[in-house]
C-alpha positions in Angstrom: 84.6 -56.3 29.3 85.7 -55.2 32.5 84.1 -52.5 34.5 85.1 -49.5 35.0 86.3 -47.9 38.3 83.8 -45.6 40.2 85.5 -43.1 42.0 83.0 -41.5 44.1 82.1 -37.8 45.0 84.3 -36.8 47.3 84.7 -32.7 47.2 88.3 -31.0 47.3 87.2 -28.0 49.4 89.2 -24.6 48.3 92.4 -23.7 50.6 93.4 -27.1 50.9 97.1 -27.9 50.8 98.6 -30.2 49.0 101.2 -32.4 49.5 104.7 -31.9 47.8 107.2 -34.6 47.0 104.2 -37.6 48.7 107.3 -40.3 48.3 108.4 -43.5 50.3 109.3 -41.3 53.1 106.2 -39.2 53.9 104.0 -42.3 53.2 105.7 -44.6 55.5 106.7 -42.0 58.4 103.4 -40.6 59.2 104.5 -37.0 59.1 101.1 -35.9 58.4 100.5 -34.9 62.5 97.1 -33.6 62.5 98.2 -30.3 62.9 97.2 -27.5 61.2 99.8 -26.5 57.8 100.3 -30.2 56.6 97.9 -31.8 54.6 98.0 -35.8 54.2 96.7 -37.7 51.8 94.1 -41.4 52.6 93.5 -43.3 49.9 90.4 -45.1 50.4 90.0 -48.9 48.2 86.7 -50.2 48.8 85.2 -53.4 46.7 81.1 -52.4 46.4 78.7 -50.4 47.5 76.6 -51.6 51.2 75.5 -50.0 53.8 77.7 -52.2 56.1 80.9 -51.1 54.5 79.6 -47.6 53.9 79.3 -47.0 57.4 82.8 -48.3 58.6 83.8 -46.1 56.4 81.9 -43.1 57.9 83.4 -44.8 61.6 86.9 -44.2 60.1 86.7 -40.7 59.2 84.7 -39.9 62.6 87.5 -41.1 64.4 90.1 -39.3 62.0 88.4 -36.3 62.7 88.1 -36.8 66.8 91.9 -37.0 66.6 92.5 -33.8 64.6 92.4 -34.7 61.2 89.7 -32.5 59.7 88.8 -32.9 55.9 89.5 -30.1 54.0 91.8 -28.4 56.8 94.5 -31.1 56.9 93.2 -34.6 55.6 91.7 -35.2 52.2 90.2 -38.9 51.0 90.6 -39.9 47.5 87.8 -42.5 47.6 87.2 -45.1 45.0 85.4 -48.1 44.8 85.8 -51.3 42.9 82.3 -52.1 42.0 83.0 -55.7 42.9 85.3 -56.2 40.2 88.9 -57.8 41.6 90.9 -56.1 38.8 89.3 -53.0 39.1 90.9 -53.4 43.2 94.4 -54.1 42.2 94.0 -51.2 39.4 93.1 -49.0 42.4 95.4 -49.9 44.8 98.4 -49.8 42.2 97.3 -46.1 41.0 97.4 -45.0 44.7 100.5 -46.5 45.4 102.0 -44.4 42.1 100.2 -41.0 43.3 102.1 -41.7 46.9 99.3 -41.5 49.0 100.1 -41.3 53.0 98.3 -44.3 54.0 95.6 -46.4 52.4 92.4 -47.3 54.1 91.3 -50.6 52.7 87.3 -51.5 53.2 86.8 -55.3 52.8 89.3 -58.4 52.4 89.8 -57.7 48.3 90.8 -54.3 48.6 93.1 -55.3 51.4 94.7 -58.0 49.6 95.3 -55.7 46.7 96.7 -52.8 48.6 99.3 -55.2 50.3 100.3 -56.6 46.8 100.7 -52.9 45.4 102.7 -51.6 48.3 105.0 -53.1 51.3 105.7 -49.5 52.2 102.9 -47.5 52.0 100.9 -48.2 55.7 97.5 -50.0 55.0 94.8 -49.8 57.9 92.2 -52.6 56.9 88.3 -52.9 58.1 85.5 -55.3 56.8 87.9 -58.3 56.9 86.8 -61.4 58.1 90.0 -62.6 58.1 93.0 -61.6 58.1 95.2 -64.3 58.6 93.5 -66.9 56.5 93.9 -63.7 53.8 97.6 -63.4 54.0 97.2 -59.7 55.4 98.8 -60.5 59.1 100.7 -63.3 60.9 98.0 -64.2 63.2 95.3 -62.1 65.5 97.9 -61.1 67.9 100.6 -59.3 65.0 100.4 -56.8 62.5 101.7 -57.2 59.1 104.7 -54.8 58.7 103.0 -52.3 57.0 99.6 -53.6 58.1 97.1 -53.9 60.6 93.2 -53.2 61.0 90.1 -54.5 62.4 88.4 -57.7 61.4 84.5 -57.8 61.1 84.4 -61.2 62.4 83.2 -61.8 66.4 84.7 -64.7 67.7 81.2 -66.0 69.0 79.1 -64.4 66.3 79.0 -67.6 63.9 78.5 -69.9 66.7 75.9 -68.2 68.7 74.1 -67.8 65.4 74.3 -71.4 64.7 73.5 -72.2 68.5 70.1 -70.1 67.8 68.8 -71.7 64.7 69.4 -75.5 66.6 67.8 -74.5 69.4 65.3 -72.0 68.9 63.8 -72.1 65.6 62.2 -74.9 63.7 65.0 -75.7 61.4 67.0 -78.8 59.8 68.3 -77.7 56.7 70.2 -74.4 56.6 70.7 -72.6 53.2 73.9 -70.8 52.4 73.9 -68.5 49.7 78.0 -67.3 49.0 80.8 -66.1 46.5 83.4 -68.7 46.6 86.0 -66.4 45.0 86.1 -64.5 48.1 88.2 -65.5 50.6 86.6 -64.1 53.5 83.3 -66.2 52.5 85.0 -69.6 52.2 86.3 -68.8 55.1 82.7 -67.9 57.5 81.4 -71.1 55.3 84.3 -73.2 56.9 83.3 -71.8 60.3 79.4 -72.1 59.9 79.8 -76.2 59.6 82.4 -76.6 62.1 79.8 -74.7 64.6 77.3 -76.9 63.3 79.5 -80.0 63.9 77.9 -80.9 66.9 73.8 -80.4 65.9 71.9 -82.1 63.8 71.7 -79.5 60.9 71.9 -80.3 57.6 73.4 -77.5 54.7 72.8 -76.4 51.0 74.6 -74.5 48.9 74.5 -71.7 45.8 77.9 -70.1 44.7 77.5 -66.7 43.0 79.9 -64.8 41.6 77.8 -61.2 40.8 75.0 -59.7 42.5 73.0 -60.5 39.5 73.2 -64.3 40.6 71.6 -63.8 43.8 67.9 -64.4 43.2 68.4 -67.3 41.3 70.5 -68.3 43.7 68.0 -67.9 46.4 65.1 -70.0 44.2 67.1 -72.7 44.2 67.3 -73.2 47.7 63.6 -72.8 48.2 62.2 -75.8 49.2 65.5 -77.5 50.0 66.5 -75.1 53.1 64.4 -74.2 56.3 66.1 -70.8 56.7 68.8 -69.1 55.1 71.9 -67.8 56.8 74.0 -65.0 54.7 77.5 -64.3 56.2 79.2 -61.3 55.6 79.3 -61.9 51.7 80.0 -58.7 50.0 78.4 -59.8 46.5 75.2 -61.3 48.5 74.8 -58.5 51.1 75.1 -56.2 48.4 71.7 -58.1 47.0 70.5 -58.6 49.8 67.0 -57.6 49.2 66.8 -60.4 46.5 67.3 -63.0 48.9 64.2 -61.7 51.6 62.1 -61.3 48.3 62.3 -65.5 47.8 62.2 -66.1 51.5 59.2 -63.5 52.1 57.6 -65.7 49.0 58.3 -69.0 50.8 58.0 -67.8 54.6 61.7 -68.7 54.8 63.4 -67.2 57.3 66.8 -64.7 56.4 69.1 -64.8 59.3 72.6 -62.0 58.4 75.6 -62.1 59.3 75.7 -57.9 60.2 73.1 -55.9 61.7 72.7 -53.7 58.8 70.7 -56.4 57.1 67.5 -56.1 59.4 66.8 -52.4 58.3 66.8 -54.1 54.5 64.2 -57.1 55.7 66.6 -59.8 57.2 65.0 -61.6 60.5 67.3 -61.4 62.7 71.7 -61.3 63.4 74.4 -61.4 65.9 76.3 -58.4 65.2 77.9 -54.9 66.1 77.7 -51.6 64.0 79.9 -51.4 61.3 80.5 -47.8 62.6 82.7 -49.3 65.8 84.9 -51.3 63.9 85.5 -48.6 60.9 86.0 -45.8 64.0 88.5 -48.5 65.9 90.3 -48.8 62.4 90.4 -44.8 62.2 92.2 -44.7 65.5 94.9 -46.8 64.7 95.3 -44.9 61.5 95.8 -41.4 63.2 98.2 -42.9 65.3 100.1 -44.4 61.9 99.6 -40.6 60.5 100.7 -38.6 63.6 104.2 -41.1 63.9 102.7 -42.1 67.4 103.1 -45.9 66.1 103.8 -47.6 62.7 101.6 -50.7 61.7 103.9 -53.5 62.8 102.8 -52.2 66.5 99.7 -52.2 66.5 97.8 -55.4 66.5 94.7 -56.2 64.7 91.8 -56.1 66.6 88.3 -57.6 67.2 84.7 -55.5 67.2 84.2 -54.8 70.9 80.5 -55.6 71.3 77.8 -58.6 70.2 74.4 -58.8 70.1 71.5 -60.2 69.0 68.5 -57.7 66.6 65.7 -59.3 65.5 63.3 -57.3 63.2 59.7 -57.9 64.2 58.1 -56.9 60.2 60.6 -59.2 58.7 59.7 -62.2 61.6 55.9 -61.7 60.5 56.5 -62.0 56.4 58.7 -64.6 56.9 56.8 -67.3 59.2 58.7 -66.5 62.2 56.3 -66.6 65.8 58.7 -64.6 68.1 59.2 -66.3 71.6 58.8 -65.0 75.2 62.3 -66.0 75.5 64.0 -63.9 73.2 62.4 -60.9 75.3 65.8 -61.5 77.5 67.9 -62.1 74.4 67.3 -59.7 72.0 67.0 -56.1 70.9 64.1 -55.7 68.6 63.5 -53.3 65.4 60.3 -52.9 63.7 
């Protein structure tokens, strides 16, 4: 049976106007200025619920609204989510592309690949993609797709410096890699994680999910075969992530993310940048797209701006981990 579509809350405030005749042309010619007497119309795909993606999301409406696009004056979001369920994207997508939205905001690599095979008109601003030229959404890093563009959530150095700190600072031989092969974006950081390793003497295991409900057992069964685990930016496993520090609090494993939002839910430590940044740098280039300053083909996907190293001091301590004078000079710390 396939699950149903969750559209979340998102209030239509009273007075706001609405759209007449939304077709190919408003959609694709950004006549929605941010000024006050039109009203546009962002359809917003995203596949699950995280915190990671829940706050790119917040990112792209702050920046939205810095560049005079208030909701419920001149902007409203149709918001829905796919609950992880790939037909439930395309079903989401296609119904958005049908209503005539004026652009669609696409949070993660499924509801980006969906939105572009709905629509070649429509303009698509994408965040949460790890990446989007091995997804098919742009030519390469330095070209948008023609109705496409966005912000990847993938630092060039995040993987390797993650890597670099698990050969040389922790006790570690085996890493365990816990991942969704149906997502593209995962097969992808997995591809990147060995080549890193390519040149250390770390070994790998793997478990392939395919629900959140797989996640534990996925994580048991690397329990005594890994040292540490390492969770990229997986949307199924992030979204469980708290089943994955349960087994490595159990077996004083350490959990090392691929986004900083994972600490505050028990993970040892990431390289990473706030969601926030990359969602508010997707926002810009969407206000631009709405005001008819640029269309997508111009402007070029782009990389999160900052990188650095959290670790979180609780989840160190339940999970083995004796911090190091060094990382003093490395790291930001949470408790």
């Amino acid at each position: 049976m396939k699950k149903a579509v969750k559209r979340l809350a998102v209030p239509v405030l009273a007075g706001m106007l609405a759209l007449t005749g939304c077709g190919k042309e408003e959609a694709t010619g950004g006549k929605g200025d941010g000024k006050e007497g039109k009203t546009v119309t962002v359809g917003v795909t995203q596949i699950i619920e995280h915190p990671s993606l829940d706050a790119a999301f917040s990112g792209f409406k702050k920046a939205l609204e810095d560049n005079g696009f208030k909701e419920g004056k001149n902007v409203k979001y149709d918001v829905q989510n796919a609950q992880g369920d790939q037909s439930n994207n395309q079903t989401i997508a296609n119904n958005f592309v049908a209503e005539g939205v004026d652009l669609i905001f696409a949070n993660s690599t499924p509801s980006a690949q969906s939105a572009l095979n709905a629509t070649k008109d429509i303009p698509i601003v994408f965040t949460s993609v790890t990446d989007p030229v091995g997804a098919g959404l742009v030519p390469s890093m330095d070209q948008a797709g023609e109705n496409i563009t966005g912000t990847t959530d993938s630092h060039p150095d995040a993987i390797r410096k993650t890597i670099q700190f698990i050969d040389e600072q922790m006790d570690a031989k085996t890493v365990g890699l816990i991942y969704n092969a149906g997502e593209q974006n995962s097969v992808a950081q997995i591809k990147k994680v060995k080549e890193a390793a390519k040149n250390t003497d770390l070994k790998f295991v793997e478990a392939s999910v395919s629900t959140t409900a797989e996640v534990k057992q996925a994580a048991e069964s690397l329990a005594g075969k890994a040292d540490v685990f390492y969770i990229v930016t997986d949307n199924t496993v992030v979204s469980a992530i708290e089943s994955v520090v349960s087994v490595a609090n159990e077996h004083k494993m350490p959990v090392l993310a691929g986004e900083l939002d994972s600490l505050k839910r028990g993970c040892f430590a990431a390289y990473g940048f706030d969601y926030y940044d990359i969602g508010y740098q997707a926002g810009k280039m969407a206000a631009a797209i709405l005001k008819g300053e640029k269309k997508p083909s111009e402007l070029k996907p782009e990389y999160p701006d900052k990188l650095k190293l959290v670790i979180n001091k609780t989840a160190a301590e339940k999970q083995g981990v004796k911090l190091k004078p060094e990382w003093d000079k490395m790291a930001e710390y949470i408790e």
